[in-house]
N, C-alpha and C positions, 0 to 999 in steps of 0.2 A: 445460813447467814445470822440465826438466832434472833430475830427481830429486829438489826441493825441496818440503818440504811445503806451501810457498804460493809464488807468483811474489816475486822479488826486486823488481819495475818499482813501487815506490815509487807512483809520480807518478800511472798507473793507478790503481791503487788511492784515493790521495787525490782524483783524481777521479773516482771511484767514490761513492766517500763521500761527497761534497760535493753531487755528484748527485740521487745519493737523498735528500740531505737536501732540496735544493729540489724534488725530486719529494712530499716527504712535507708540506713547507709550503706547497704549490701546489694541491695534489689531493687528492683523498677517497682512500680505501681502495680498490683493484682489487675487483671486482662477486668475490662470493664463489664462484664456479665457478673461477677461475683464480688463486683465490689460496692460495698454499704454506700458507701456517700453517691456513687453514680444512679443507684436505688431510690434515694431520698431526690433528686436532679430531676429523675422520670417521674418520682410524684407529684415534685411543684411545678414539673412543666405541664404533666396530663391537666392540673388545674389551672393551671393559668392559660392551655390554651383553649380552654372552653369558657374563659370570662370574656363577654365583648366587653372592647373598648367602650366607653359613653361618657357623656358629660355626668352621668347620676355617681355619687361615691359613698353613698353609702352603703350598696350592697356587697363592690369590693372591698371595702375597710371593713367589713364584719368579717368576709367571708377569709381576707388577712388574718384577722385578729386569731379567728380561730386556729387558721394554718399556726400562728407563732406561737401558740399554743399546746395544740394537739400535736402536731410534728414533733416539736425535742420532747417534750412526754413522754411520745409516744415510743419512739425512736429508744429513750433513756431505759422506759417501762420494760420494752421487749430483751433489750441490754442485760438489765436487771434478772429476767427469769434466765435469757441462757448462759450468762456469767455463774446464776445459782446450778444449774443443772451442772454447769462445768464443773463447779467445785466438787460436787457431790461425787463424779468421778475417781477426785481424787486429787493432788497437786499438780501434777504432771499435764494432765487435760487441760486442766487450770492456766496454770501456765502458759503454755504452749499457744492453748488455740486463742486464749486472752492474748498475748501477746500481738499474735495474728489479724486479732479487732482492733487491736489498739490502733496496730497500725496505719489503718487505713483513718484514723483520725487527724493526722498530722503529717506535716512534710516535712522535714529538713533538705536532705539530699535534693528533693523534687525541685524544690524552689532555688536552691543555688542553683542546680544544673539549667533549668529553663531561662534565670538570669546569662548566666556564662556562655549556654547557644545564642543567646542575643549576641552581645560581647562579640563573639569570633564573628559570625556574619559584619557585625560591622566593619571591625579589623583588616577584612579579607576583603570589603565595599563593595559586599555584595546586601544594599541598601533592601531590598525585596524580602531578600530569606531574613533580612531585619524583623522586617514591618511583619512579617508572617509568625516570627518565631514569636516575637510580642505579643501576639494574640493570646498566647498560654497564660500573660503575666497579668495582662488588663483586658476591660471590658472595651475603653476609649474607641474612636474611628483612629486605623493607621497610615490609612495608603494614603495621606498625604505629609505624615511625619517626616522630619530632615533627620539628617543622623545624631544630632543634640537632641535633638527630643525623644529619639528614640532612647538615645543615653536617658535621659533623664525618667519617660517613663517606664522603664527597667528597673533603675535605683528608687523611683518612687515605692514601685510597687516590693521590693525585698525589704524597703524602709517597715511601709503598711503592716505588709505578711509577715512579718515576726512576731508580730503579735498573732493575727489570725492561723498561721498556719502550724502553727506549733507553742508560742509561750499558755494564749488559750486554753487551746485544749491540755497540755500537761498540768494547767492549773487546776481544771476542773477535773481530771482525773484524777491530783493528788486529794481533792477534797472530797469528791464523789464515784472516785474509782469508775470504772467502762459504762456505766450510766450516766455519771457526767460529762463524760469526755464525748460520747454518742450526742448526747442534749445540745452540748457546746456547737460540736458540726451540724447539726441538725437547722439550728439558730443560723449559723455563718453559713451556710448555702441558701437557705432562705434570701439570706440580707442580700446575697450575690447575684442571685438571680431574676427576683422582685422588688427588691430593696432600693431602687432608685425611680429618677422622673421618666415620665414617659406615656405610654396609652395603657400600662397599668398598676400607674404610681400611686393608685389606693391602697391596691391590694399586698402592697408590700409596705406601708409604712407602720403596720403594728410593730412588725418582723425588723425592721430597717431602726426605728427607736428603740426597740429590747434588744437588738445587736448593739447600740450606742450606751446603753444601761451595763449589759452583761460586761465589755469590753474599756468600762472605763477605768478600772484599776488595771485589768494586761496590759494596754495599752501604756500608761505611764510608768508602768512597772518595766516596759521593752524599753523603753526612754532612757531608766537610770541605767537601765545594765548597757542599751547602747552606747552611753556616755563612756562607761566603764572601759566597755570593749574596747573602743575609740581611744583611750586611754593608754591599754595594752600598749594599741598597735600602733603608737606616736602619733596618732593623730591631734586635730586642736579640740580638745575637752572646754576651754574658754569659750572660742567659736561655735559650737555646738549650744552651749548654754543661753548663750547669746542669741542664738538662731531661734531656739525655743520662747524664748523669751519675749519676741519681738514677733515670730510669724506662725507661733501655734493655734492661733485663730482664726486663717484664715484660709483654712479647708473648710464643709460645709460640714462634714464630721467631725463633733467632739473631741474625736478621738487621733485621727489620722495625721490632725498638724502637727501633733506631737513626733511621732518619732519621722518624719517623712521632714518635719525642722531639724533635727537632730543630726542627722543623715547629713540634710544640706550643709550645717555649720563641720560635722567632723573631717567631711569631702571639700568641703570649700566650694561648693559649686552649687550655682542655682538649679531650683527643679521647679517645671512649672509645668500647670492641667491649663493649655490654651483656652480663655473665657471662664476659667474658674479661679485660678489661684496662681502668685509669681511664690515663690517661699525662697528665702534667699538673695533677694534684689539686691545687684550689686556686685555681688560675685560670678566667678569669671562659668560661663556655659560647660558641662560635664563634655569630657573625650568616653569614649566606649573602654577605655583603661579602667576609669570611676566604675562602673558596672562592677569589674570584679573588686576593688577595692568596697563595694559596699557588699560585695556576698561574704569579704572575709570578715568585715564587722556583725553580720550578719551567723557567722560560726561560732565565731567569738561568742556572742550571747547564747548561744545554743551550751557551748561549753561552760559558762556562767552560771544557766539554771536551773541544770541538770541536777546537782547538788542540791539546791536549793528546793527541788518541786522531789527531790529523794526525802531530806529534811519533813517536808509537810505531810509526804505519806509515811513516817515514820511515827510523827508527832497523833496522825489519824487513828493509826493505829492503835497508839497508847489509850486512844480519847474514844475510843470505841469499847474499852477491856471494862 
């Protein structure tokens, strides 16, 4: 590595990236015994399920602070030596088994296809395999979701996850190659799994704020290219703008009203977290059609940043020589 914080070899890299991405459009998910991020899931839960609940918070907001610390570090740290070890192999090794890591950083395929199982369950009104297949896409309670709501938190959540389940982490790989990209998911399972209220909403608000830190250029960044996408595909780019404009504030995340507004004004259709948020007020309640209309905007930017996040590992590379 020569003393650089990532390899300069460019072109590695982009096929790295490009890799993984046909690995991730070709293949399911790695069987969950071998796969990194489900790794780092059994770590924050073995620790959170040995924090009692209590009214005291200061011991879980350290015992947080640490986790959103040591974790992508740590996670990144380990990244770093067998990315180095990989090199040292040889390109090939390099390549190959990087690609392999990369991919369990990111989803594309994952996320439309779990979108789209919602989708046909409703289609076919079988309401249940709905509310069940949603489970993959949100945290929320379902079994008492109507079929608009299920539309809606469907499209909420592929609005969200373009950022988190892929713009993110390919950004932080273009900058920090497979330590960054590790660090990034390391961060966004944290925020997912402790990162909100509840009987251990200490312990995840270090994690829960530096997920809202790290995420607030992706996030806007998913926004323009959503608008763009939305664009392509005839959608209203006006509406959209308008949407943002008017209701990116009022998710409790910095970050989320943004494109989850965007979403609502390109679709025309409200999306709303019952007791949280309307975004959209006004417009007419999403059909489960919306669902896949929002995983192809949700392509659309995938094919937008591609280029783009090739661009910066290109540019890294120069800037590392």
């Amino acid at each position: 590595m020569e003393g650089r914080i990532w390899t300069g070899e460019w072109y590695l890299d982009v096929g790295m990236l490009l890799g993984a991405l046909l690995l991730d459009l070709a293949f399911p998910e790695p069987p969950r015994v071998i796969h990194p991020v489900v790794w780092m899931g059994s770590a924050i839960s073995w620790i959170e399920n040995r924090m009692l609940p209590s009214e005291e918070s200061t011991k879980p907001f350290l015992v947080g602070l640490g986790l959103a610390v040591i974790l992508p570090v740590g996670c990144g740290g380990l990244l770093w030596i067998a990315a180095a070890e990989l090199r040292n192999l040889g390109p090939v090794p390099y390549l190959v088994f990087g690609a392999l890591l990369l991919k369990t950083t990111f989803a594309v395929r994952g996320l439309g296809k779990a979108a789209k199982r919602t989708q046909h369950f409703l289609e076919a009104g079988k309401i249940n395999g709905a509310r069940l297949s949603l489970r993959s896409l949100v945290s929320r309670e379902v079994k008492s979701l109507t079929i608009p709501s299920v539309s809606m938190a469907a499209i909420e959540s592929v609005a969200e996850n373009t950022t988190d389940s892929y713009i993110g982490p390919w950004l932080a790989f273009a900058m920090l190659g497979l330590p960054g990209a590790f660090g990034y998911r390391a961060l966004s399972t944290l925020d997912s799994m402790v990162g909100y209220h509840g009987k251990h909403e200490y312990l995840g608000k270090a994690s829960a704020r530096l997920d809202d830190v790290v995420n607030l250029i992706p996030a806007r960044l998913s926004t323009v290219l959503m608008l763009i996408s939305g664009g392509l595909l005839g959608m209203s780019v006006g509406r959209g703008s308008q949407m943002i404009a008017r209701d990116r504030h009022l998710t409790e995340s910095p970050n989320a009203g943004w494109t989850i507004s965007a979403m609502s004004g390109l679709l025309g259709v409200a999306l709303e977290k019952a007791g949280h948020y309307r975004i959209g007020n006004g417009l007419a309640e999403p059909f489960p059609s919306d669902i896949g209309e929002s995983v192809r905007v949700m392509y659309a930017v995938a094919g937008i940043i591609l280029p783009l996040v090739t661009g910066l590992i290109v540019m890294r590379g120069f800037w590392g020589e």
